[in-house]
N, C-alpha and C positions, 0 to 999 in steps of 0.2 A: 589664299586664306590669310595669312601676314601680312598684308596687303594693308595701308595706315587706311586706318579707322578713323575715322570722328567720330566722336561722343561729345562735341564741346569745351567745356573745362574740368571733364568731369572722369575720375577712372577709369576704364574699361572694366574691370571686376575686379570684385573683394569676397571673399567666403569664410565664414566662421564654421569651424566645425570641432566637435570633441574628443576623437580618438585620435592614436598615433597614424594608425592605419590608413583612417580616410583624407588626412593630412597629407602622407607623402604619396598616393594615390594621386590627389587633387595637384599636388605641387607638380608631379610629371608633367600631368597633363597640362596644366597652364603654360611649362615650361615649353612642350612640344608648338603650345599654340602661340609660341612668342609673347609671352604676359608674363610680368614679373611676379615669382614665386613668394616673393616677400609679402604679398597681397592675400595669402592665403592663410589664415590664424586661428592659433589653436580658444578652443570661447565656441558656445553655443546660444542658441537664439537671444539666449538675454546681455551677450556679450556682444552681440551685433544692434540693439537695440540701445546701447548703455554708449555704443562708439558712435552712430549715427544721428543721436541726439545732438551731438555736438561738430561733427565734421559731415562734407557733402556727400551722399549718395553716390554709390557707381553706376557704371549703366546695365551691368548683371551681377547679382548680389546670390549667393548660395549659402545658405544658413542650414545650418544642423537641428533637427527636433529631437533629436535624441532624448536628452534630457532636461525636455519641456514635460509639465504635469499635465497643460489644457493646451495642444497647439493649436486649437482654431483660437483661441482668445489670445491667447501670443502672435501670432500673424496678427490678428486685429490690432495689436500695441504696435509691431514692426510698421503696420501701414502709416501710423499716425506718427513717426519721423524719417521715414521715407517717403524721397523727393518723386512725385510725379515722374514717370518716366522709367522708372526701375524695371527692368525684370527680373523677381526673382523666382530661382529655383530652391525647392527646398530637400532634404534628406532626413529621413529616417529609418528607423527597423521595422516599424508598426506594419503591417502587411493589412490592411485595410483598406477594403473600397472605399468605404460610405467614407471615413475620412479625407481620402484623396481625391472624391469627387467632393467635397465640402471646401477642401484648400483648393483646388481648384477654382469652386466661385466666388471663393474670398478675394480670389486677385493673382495667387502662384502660377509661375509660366509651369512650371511641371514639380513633379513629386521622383523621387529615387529612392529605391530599395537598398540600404545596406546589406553584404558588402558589394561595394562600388565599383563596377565592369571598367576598366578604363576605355575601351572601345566606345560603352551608351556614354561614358560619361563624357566622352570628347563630342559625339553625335550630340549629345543635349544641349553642349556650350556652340557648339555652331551652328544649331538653330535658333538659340537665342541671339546670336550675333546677326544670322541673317535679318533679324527682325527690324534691326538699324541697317544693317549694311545693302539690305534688297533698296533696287533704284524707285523710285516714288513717280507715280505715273503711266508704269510700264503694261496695266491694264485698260488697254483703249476702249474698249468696249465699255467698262465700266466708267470712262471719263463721258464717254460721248452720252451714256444714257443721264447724266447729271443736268439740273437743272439747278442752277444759283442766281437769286433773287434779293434785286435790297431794295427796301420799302422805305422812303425819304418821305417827311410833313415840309412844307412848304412854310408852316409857322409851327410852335410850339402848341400843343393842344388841339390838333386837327384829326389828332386818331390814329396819328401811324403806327405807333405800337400797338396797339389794339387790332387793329388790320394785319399787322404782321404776325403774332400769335396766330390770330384766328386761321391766314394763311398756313401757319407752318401745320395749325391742327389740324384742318383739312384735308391737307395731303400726305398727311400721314395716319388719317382715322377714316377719313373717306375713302381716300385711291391706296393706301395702303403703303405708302411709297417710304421707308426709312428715310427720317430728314430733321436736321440739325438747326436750331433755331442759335442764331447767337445774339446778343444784346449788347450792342457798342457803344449805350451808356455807361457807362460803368460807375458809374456815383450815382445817379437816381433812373435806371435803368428799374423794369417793372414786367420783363417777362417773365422773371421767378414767380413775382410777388402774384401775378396775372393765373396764373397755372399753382398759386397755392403752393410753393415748392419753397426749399431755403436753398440760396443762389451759391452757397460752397464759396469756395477759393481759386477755382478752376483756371478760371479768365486774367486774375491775377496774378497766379502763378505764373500764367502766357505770358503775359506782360512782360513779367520780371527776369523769365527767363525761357526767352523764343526759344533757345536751342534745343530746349527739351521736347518739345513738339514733337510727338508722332502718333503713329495708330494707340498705341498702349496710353500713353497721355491723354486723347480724346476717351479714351473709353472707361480709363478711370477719375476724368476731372468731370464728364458731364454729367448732368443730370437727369433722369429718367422721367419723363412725365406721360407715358404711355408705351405701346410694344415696340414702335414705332417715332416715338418723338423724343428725342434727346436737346435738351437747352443746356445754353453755358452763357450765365449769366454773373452781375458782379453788384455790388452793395461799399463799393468801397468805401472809404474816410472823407467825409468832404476835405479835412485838414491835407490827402494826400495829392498833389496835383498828379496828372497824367503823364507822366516823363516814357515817352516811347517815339520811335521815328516809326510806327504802322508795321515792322515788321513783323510782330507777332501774330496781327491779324493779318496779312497774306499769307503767314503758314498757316492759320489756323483753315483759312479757308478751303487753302489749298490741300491740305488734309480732308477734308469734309468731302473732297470730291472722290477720294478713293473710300470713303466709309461709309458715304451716304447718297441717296439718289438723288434729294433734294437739299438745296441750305436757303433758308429765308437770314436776311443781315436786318436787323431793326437798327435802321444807318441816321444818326441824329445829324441833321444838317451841317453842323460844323466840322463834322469830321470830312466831308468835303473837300472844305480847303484846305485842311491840314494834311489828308490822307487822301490826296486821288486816286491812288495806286491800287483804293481799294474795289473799284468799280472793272478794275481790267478782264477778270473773267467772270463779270454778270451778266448774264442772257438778258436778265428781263430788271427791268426800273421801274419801282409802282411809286409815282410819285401821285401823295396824298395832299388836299387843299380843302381850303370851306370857302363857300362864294362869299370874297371879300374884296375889299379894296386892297389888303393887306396880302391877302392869299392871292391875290391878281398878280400883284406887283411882283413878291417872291418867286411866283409858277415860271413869271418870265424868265426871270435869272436863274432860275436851277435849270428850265429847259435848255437855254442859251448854253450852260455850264454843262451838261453833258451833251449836245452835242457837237462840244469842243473834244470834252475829256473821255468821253465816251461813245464815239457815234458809232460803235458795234451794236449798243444796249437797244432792246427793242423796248421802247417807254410806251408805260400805261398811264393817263391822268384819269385819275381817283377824285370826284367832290363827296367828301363824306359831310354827316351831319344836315342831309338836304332836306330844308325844311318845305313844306308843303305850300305855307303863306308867304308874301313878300317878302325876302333876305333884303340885305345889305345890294347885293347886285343880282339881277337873272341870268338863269345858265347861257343864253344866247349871247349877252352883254358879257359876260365873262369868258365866255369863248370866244367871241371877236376880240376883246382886250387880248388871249394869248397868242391868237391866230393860229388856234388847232382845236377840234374837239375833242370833247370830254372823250373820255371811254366809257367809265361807267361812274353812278350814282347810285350812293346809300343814304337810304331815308332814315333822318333823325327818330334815336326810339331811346329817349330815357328812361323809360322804365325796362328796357330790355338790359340794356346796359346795367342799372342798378342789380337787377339781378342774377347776372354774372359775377359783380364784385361780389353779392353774398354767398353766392354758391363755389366761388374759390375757382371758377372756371372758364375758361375761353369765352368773349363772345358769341362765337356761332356755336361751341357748346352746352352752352346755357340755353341758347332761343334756337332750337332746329327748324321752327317753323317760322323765325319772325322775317320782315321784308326784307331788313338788312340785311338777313345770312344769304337769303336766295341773293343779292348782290355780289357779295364777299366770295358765295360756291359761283357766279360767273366770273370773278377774277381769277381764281383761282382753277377754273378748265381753259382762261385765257393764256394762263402762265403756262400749264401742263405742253396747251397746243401748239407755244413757240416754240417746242422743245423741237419738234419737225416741221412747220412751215410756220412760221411769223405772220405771215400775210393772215392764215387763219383762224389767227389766236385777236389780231384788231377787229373790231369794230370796220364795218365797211367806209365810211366816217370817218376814221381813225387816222393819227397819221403812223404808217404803217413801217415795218422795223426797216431799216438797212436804206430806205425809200429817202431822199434831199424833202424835208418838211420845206411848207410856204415860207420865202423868204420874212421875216419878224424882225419890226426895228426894235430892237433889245436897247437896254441902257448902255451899252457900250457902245450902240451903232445909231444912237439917233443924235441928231447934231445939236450941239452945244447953244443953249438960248431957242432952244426950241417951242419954249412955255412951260406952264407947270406939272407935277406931274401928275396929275390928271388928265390933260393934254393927249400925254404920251401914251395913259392906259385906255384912251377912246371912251373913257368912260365918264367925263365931266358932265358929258350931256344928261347922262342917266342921272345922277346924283342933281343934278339943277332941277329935272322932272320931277323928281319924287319930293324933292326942297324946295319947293315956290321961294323959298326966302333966301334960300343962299344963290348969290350972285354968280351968273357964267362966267 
């Protein structure tokens, strides 16, 4: 039970309380638990509020209500300078259910009856220790049933956040599946903004300070957007740059897999190269594209790039925005340019889309019945059904997960003066056809 603790930089516990009594009670017992006693002060809820304004959070914090007048509105002030990651437990005399089921969903790990049993009260502080101290992982069952997903655009403006939403809404309003949508924009990042929600502090908190990371942390920094969907999104400062080595996001993840069944990553391409580490335990890769010259050339190189950095990920290629009439290139020419087929195809629908932005709601929650969703709900039983074979979640077509794809001269492997890059994407000839006037 003594046994060194990590908690980060942060105390192991601090308690304000207002009697003599529940004072050297408390002090025993910290003493017995190897915690310094000096940590335990005499001060009630507003004297824990008045010290934590100014200095860091512990990682179990016991405050006294004794002589609080409104304690759910007092816990509501304690939350607002308490650090993410606290458990606290609270104490008072008040013998009331409906109160201690109300602190309860306010956020308190538990409530205590004055006067104070040393026995529960040592049982209470070790279960709140367990809370850090239990090993992460150690339900296999519950890791193997997770499915973790990150939805990449191949250019900027191809719909992958919009896809990935809709993803996460689906598998959590449709198949019912608890699942954590995260947004790795974090400056103009739009799955809050997408689901009508204000994006909190959550993710920047993570940022700022990964150590804090745990179950209690996910469940009080994200945000609820159904019974079922929880987002943690971010609205940062353009002024603030991103100073992170990605650690935060692989605890964050790796969190998400003991708390939820699903996690869709709305993963913006540059995080890529900056952060490969983040693709390590993704099953499924929806990478999204518009049939372009632009979207050709990219599809190459991110495919090339996970299956260097990634060739566990079973990838789905996504053309969204497929227009009916002649594009820019046809899906045959665009899949001979990547040398793999599509998976699937979402047909272009402005007005459906617009109406989503009005009604504050998911693409496929808005339009239940438009083409697009019926698209989106087959990506999303493709994802489900990688969960247990790969093979049955592609397209027959497809190139299929864990399977060596057709060899693809990529731009790192095609040789040097090879021609232009048109050339390279087999697609000069298309673009001469359609352009009588521009020269092969």
């Amino acid at each position: 039970m003594n046994a060194p603790w990590k908690t980060g930089n942060r105390d192991i516990f601090s308690a304000f309380v207002c009697d003599d009594v529940t004072l050297d009670t408390l002090r025993s017992v910290a003493i017995d638990m190897g915690w310094p006693p000096e940590k335990v002060m005499k001060g009630g809820l507003r004297n824990a509020i008045q010290s934590l304004a100014i200095t860091a959070s512990p990682a179990i914090l016991m405050v006294d209500l004794s002589e609080s007048g409104d304690p759910l509105n007092d816990i509501n002030a304690l939350a607002e300078v308490c650090e993410p990651g606290t458990v606290v437990i609270a104490v008072g005399q008040v013998n009331d259910v409906r109160l201690y089921r109300d602190l309860v969903a306010s956020g308190i790990q538990d409530y205590l009856l004055k006067p104070l049993s040393p026995g529960h009260l040592r049982d209470t502080l070790v279960q709140a220790q367990s809370i850090f101290a239990s090993p992460r992982g150690a339900d296999g069952a519950a890791t193997k049933r997770h499915i973790a997903t990150a939805v990449v655009g191949t250019r900027g403006g191809v719909g992958a956040s919009t896809i990935a939403t809709s993803l996460a809404w689906m598998l959590s309003a449709d198949h019912k599946m608890p699942t954590a949508l995260l947004d790795l924009d974090v400056h103009f990042g739009t799955g809050a903004l997408t689901l009508d929600l204000e994006p909190g502090r959550g993710l920047t908190d993570a940022i700022d300070n990964p150590s804090r990371i745990d179950g209690l942390f996910i469940e009080r920094a994200m945000i609820r957007a159904n019974d079922n969907l929880a987002i943690l999104s971010a609205e940062a400062p353009i002024s603030a740059p991103l100073l992170t080595d990605g650690t935060a996001f692989v605890q964050l993840i790796e969190e998400f897999r003991h708390s939820f069944e699903a996690t869709v990553v709305d993963l913006p391409r540059n995080m890529l190269i900056n952060f490969p580490q983040l693709l390590a335990n993704m099953q499924v890769v929806v990478v999204v594209t518009e049939l372009t010259l632009a979207g050709a050339r990219d599809g190459i190189r991110i495919l090339s790039w996970l299956k260097s950095n990634a060739p566990h990920a079973h990838v789905l290629m996504v053309a969204n925005k497929v227009a009916s009439g002649v594009g820019e290139i046809s899906r045959s020419d665009f899949e001979t340019s990547i040398e793999r087929k599509l998976n699937f195809a979402i047909p272009v629908d402005f007005k459906a889309a617009a109406n989503a932005a009005k009604l504050g709601q998911t693409f496929v929650g808005a339009n239940r019945t438009a083409k697009a969703t019926h698209a989106i709900r087959a990506i999303a039983d493709a994802i489900i059904a990688s969960e247990g074979e790969r093979e049955a979640a592609a397209p027959a077509h497809g190139v299929k997960g864990g399977k060596k794809p057709a060899r693809s001269q990529t731009e790192s492997e095609a040789p040097k003066g090879s021609g232009s890059l048109l050339d390279r994407f087999a697609i000069k000839k298309l673009l001469s056809k359609s352009k009588p006037g521009v020269p092969a």
